[in-house]
PAFI-569422 format. One record per residue: x, y, z of N, C-alpha, C, O in turn; residue in three letters. Coordinates in steps of 0.2 Angstrom, whole numbers, plus 5000, padded with zeros to 4 digits. Layout:
// residues N
XYZXYZXYZXYZAla;...
//
This chain:
// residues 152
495850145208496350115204496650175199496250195195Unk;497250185199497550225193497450215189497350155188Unk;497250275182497250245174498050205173498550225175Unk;497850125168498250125165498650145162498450165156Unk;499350165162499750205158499950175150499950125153Unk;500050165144500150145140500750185139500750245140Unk;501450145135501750165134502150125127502050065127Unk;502450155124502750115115502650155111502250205111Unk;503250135105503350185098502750165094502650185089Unk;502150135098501450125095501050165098500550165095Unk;501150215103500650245106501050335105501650355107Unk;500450375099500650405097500050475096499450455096Unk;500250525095499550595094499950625087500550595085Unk;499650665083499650695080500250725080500550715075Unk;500550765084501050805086501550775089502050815090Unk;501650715091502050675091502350645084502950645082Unk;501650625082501950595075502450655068502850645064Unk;501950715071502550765066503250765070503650745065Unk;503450765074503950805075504550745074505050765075Unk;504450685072504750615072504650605066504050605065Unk;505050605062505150575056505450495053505750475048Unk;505250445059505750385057505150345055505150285056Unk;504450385053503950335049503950365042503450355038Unk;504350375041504550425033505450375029506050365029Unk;504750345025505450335019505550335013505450305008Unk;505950405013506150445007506450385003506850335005Unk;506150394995506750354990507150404988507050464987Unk;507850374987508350444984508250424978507750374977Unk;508650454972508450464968508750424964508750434958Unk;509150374966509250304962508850274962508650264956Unk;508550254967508050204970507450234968506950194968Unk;507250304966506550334960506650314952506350294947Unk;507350334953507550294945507450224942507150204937Unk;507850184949507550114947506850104948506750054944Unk;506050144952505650104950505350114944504950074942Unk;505550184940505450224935505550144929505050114926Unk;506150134930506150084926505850024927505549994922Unk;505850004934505349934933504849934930504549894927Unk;504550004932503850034929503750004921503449964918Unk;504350054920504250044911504349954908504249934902Unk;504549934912505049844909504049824913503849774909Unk;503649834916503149804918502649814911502449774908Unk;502549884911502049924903502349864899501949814898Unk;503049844898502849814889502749734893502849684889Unk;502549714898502649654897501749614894501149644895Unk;501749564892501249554890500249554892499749544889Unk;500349554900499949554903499649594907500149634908Unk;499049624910498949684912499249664918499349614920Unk;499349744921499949774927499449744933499849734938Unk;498749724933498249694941498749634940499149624945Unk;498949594935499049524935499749504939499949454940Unk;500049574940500849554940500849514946500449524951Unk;501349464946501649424952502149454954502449504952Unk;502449414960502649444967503549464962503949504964Unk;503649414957504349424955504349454949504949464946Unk;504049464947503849514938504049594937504049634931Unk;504249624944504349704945505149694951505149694957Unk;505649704946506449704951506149764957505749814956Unk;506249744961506349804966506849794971506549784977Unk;507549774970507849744972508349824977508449834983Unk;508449874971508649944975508249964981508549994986Unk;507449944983507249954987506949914993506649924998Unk;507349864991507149784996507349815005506949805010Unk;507849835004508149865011507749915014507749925020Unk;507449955012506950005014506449985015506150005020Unk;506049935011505449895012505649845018505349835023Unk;506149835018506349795028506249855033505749845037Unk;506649905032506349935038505849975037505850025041Unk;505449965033504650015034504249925036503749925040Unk;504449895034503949805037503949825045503449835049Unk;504849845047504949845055504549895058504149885063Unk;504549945053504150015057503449995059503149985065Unk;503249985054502449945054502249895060501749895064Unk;502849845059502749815065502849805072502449785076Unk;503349835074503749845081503749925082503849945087Unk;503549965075503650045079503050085078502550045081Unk;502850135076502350155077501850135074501250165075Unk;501850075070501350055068501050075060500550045057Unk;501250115059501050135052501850175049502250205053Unk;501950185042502450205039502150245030501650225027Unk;502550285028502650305024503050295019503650295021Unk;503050295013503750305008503750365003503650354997Unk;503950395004503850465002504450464994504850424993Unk;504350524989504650534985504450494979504650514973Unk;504050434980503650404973503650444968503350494969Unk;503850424963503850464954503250454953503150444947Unk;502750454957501950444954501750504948501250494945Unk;502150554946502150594941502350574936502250584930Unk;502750544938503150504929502750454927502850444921Unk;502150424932501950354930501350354928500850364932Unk;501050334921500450334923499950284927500150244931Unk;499350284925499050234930499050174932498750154937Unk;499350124924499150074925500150044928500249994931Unk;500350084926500750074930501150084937501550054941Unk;500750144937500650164947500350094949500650084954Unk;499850054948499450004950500049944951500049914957Unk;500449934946500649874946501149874952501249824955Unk;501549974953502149974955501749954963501949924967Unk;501049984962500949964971500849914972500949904978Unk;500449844969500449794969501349744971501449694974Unk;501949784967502549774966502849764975503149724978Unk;502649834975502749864983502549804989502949774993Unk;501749794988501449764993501649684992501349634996Unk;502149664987502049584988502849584991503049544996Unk;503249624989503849614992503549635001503549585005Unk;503449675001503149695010502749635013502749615019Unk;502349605009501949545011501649505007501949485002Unk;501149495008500849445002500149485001499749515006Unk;500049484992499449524991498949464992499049404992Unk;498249484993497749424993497049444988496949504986Unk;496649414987496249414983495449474987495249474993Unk;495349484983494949554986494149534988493849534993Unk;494049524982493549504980493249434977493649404975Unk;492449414975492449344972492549374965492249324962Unk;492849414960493149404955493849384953493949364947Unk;494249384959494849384960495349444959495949444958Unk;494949494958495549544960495949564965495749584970Unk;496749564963497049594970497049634972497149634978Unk;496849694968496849774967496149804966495849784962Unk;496049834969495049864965495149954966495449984970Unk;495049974962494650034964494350064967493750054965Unk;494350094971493750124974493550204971493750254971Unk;492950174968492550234965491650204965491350144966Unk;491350254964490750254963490450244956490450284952Unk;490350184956489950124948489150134948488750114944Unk;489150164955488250164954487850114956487250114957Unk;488350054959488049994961487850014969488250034973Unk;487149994970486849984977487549974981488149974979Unk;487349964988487649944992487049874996486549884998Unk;487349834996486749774999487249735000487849745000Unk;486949665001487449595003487749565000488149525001Unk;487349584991487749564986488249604983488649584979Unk;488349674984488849704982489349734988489149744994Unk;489949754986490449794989490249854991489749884988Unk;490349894995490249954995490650014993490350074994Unk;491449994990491850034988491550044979491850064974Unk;491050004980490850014971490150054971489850044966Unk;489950094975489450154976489550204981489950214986Unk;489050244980489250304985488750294990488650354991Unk;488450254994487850244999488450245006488950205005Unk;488350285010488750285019488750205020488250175020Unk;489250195021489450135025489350115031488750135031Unk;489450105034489250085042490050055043490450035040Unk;489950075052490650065054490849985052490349935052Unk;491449975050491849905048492549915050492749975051Unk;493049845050493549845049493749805042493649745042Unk;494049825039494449775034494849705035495249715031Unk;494849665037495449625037496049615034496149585029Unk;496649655038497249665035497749675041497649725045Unk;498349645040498749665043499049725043499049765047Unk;499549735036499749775032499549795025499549765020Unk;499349855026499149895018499449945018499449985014Unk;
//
């Protein structure tokens, strides 16, 4: 019997993926301006930037772009880019919120962990890795896993 052939804008190499740029979406520079500002209207709000809700951060200049990197994601090659973020302008706790901002317009954020974080860190706390801790909270090798997610 022949190999199965596979074919879709989901079936993709390396050298494919370069030479195709329609998983790339540049912000122009309105739409870096506006999240510039959403960023800033997030900083003075009263609550830390993990806590923001799905409507707390305008990203209305980018909603149309956020539609077709959803499309890309789902119907095209399966993963997407958004290129040109002011992550330079931003600092951290506000990079956090805008991604958090990003991820609810695109879908829904969900709870991470039993603390209830939407957002965590991944760094090295020193903590073991066992049945009681995470593993993005220590430096011990993981073993093969998948996440559970649709979209990230």
């Amino acid at each position: 019997m022949p190999p199965l052939s596979i074919t879709g804008p989901n079936v993709w190499t390396a050298a494919t993926a370069d030479g195709d740029a329609t998983w790339r979406f540049p912000l122009s520079s309105n739409q870096r301006e506006a999240v510039l500002h959403a960023a800033a209207r997030c900083q003075k709000s009263a609550h830390s930037p993990r806590a923001i809700s799905a409507n707390e951060i305008e990203l209305s200049s980018v909603r149309g772009l956020l539609r077709e990197l959803y499309s890309q994601v789902e119907t095209g090659r399966g993963f997407a880019l958004i290129d040109n973020v002011p992550l330079e302008s931003l600092d951290y706790e506000q990079q956090v919120a805008l991604m958090l901002a990003i991820s609810n317009e695109v879908g829904q954020v969900v709870v991470q962990n039993f603390e209830g974080d939407r957002i965590v860190d991944v760094r090295d706390e020193g903590i073991a890795y066992s049945h009681q801790s995470r593993g993005y909270r220590g430096s011990a090798p993981l073993p093969f896993h998948t996440d559970g997610a649709n979209l990230f």
